[in-house]
Every structure is written in structure tokens, then in C-alpha cells.
N, C-alpha and C positions, 0 to 999 in steps of 0.2 A: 483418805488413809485412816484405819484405826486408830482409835487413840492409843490402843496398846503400842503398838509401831510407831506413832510418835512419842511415846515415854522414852520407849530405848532409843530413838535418834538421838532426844534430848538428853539421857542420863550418859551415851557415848559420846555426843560432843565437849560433855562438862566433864571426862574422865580425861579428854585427851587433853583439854585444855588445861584441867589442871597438873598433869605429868609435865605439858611443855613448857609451863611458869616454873614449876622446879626448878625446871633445867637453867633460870636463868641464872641457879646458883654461876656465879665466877669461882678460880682457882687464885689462890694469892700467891704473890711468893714475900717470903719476910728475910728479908736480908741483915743482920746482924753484923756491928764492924767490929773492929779493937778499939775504938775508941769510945765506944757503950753508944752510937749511934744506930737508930732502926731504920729501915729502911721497904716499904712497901710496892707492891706492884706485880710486875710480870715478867719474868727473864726471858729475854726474845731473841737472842741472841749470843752469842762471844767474839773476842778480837782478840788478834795478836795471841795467834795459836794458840788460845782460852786461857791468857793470861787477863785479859777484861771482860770481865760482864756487862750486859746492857739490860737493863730496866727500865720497862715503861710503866710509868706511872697513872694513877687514875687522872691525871689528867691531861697525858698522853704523853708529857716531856720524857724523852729519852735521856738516862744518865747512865754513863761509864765508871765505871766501878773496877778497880785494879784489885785482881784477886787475891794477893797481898794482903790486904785491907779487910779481908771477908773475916771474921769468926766463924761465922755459922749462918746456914742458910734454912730456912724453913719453912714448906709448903703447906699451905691449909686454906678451909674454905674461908670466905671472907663473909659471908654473909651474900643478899644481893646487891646484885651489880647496880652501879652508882645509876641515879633518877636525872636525867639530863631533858626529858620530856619535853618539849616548847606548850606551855600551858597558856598561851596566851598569843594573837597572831595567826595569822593565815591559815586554815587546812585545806587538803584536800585528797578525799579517800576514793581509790579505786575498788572496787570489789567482784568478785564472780561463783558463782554457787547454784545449788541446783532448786525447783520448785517442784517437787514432791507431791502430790494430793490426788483427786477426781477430777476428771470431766464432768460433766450435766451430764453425759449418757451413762456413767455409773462406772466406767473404767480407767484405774489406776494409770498414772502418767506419771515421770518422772523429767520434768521441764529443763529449763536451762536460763540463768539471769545475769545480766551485765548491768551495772550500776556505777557511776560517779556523782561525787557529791563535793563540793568545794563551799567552805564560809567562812566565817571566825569563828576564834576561840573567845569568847569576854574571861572568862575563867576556866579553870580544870573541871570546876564543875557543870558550864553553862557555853555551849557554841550553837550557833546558826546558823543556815545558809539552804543552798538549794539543790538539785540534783535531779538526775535524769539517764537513761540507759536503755536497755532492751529486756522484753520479759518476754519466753517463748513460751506461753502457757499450754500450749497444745500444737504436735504434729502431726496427728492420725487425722483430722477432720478438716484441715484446709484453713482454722481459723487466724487470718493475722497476727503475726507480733504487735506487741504495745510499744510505746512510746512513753515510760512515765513522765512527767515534769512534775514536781515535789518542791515540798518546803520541808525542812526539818532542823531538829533539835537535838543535841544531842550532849553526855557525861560521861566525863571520865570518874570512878567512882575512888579509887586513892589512887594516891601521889607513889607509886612504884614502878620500877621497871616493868612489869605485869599487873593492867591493872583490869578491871573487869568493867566496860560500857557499855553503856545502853543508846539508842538514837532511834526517835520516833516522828514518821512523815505522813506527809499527805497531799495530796491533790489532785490530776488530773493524766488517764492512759488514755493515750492517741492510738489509734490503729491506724498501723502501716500502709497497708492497701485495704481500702476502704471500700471496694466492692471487686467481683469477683463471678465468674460463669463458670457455674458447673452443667456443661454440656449432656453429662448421662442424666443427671436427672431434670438436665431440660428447666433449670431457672437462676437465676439471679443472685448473687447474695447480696446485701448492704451493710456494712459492718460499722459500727459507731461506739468510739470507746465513753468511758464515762469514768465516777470518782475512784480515786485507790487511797489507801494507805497500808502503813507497813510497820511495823516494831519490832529493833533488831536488840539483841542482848549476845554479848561476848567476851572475849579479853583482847586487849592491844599487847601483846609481845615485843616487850622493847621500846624503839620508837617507833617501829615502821610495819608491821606484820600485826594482821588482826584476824580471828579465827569470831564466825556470828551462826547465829543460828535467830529465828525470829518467825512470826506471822503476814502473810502477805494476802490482803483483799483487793479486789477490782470486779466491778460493774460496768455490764457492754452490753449491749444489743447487736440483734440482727433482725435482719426482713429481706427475706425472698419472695422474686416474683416470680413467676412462672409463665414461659411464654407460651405456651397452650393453652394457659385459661385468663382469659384479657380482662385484667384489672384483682387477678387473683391474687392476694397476699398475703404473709404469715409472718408473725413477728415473736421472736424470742429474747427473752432476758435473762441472762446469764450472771450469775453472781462467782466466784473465784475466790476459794478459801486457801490458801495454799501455807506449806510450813516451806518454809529457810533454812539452807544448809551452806557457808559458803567462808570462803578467806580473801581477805583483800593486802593492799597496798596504802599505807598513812603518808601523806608529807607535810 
């Protein structure tokens, strides 16, 4: 892929991502009594044919409020919504997106990746663990799916409800099916994966919803035989540059 073409992937990724962090603006409501009390949250409802109000509050308790009681009530943004993030303890992230770039024969592909990763967090800023998934780097030429298995590392870079991470892997793509008979052309394949890594950069939305875009390499071979010429072989090595485009699932 150009690199002009990957500018504008990356400058649109970082446009949308930054509109969808906005959005994490919340709506407040400020509830005001007679007795010079304030009161915060979300009106989620009414009772007793809207003679009571219900507000739930940032920390979810629900309280009835007799409208009686109201002075004045008042809507406005609150700032962002409250950082409740598990900084510390279990994760484990689902993700899917597509692999963009060249083949070795010189034509554009636009691939397809499934990824899961589960470690700890030690900190907001420091987790580890390991992961593995499906990369379809190519469907025009017969080449197997990979297998990653990875180590990685990965930060949350602030403490917000939207925050921007990075998580950097590496280790080892297995292919699928590992050899292969191409009948027209009368030989052999042998497919044998070899090292990968990857380096993802994005934002986490919330708790749970992460929007990544990053770089993805992997090294493989192959060697065809050919059953007309006995003992005839040819051997290829393939290197895989690919860019990242994709949203996952946090827990």
C-alpha cells in the first residue's frame, strides 16, 4: 500500500476516534430542593403519576425525590463520565480488523484478522500476557492462514474514560495446512510459518470497546516440488508488511 494511502487510513482512524471520545461527554441533571440541597445525576424516570422523581446517581443508587420538594431542576454537561476502569487484575481483549497491504506478486489485498489476548494488568500503565488468533494474509493464491501465538505488552496511557493504548507483540505464525497440491500446475506446496510481530496503537472507549490501528509483520516460506521433474525444487521466502485497521472487545 502507498504510503500516501496509509497517511489517510491513519489520519481517518484518529478523526473518528477522536469524535467517539467526545462523545463520552455524559448529560447531568442537577436537581435543586427547598431546603438549599443539591442533588446530582440522571432523571430516569417518574412515579406516582410524576409526582416523584427518580435519580440515579454516579454511583448508580436510585433516589425518589417527591416533586414537592424540587426548586428547580437543571441540565448540563457534567464533564467526562466518571473513570471506573479495573487498572489492575485480569484482562482480556477480543479484537477483529482487516490487513491491508501487498502480496510478493505486487497486488493489493485487503486481508482479514481475528486476535485474542488475555494477561494482567500490574498497572494502568504496564500489563502482560499472551494471545493468538487467525490472520488471512492472502486469498487469491492458495496461501494458508496463520496461526499467531505472541507475547505481549501492553498501556493504558491516562486514567479517563477514553484513553489512548498502545500493545506491542511477538512471536511465532503457524500455518494452517501445511502443504498443499496444486494439480494445474502439477506440484507440491510446503508451507512453513515463521517469526511475527505487531504494534497496535488506539483508544479504549469506556471500559469495554477499543477502536486500533497498528503494523503487522510475519515471515514464511514455501517449497514446491514438482512431480514431473524428480527431485526438482524451489523455495520461497516471503516477508509480510501489513497495516491494522480494526475494534475489539476489553474485559
Amino acid at each position: 500500500m502507498k504510503p500516501v494511502r496509509r497517511f489517510l487510513f491513519f489520519a481517518l482512524f484518529l478523526l473518528v476516534a477522536q469524535v467517539w471520545s467526545q462523545s463520552a461527554l455524559r448529560v447531568c441533571d442537577v436537581v435543586r430542593l427547598r431546603g438549599g440541597a443539591v442533588l446530582r445525576g440522571q432523571l430516569v424516570a417518574t412515579k406516582a403519576s410524576g409526582e416523584v422523581l427518580v435519580l440515579r446517581t454516579d454511583a448508580g443508587q436510585e433516589l425518589e425525590i417527591a416533586l414537592s420538594r424540587v426548586r428547580r431542576i437543571r441540565q448540563r454537561c457534567a464533564g467526562p463520565a466518571p473513570y471506573h476502569f479495573q487498572e489492575f487484575g485480569w484482562y482480556h481483549h477480543s479484537r477483529a480488523g482487516f490487513l491491508p497491504g501487498q502480496l510478493y506478486t505486487g497486488k493489493t489485498t485487503l486481508a482479514l484478522q481475528v486476535q485474542h489476548s488475555s494477561g494482567w494488568m500490574f498497572h494502568r500503565l504496564l500489563g502482560a500476557g499472551i494471545g493468538t488468533g487467525f490472520d488471512f494474509f492472502d486469498f487469491t493464491n492458495g496461501q494458508p492462514p496463520l496461526i499467531p501465538l505472541f507475547a505481549e505488552v501492553r498501556s493504558y496511557l491516562l486514567p479517563r474514560y477514553a484513553s489512548p493504548f498502545v500493545a506491542l507483540g511477538a512471536g511465532i505464525g503457524f500455518c494452517v495446512n501445511q502443504s498443499q497440491e496444486d494439480l494445474a500446475a502439477w506440484e507440491r506446496l510446503h508451507w512453513r510459518g515463521g517469526p511475527m510481530a505487531q504494534a497496535l496503537a488506539g483508544y479504549r472507549i469506556g471500559h469495554h470497546l477499543t477502536l486500533h490501528t497498528g503494523v503487522r509483520w510475519q515471515r514464511l516460506s514455501a517449497r514446491s516440488e514438482a512431480w514431473w521433474w524428480q527431485g526438482g525444487q524451489e523455495r520461497l521466502q516471503i516477508t509480510h508488511w501489513r497495516f491494522m485497521l480494526g475494534a475489539g472487545y476489553l474485559l
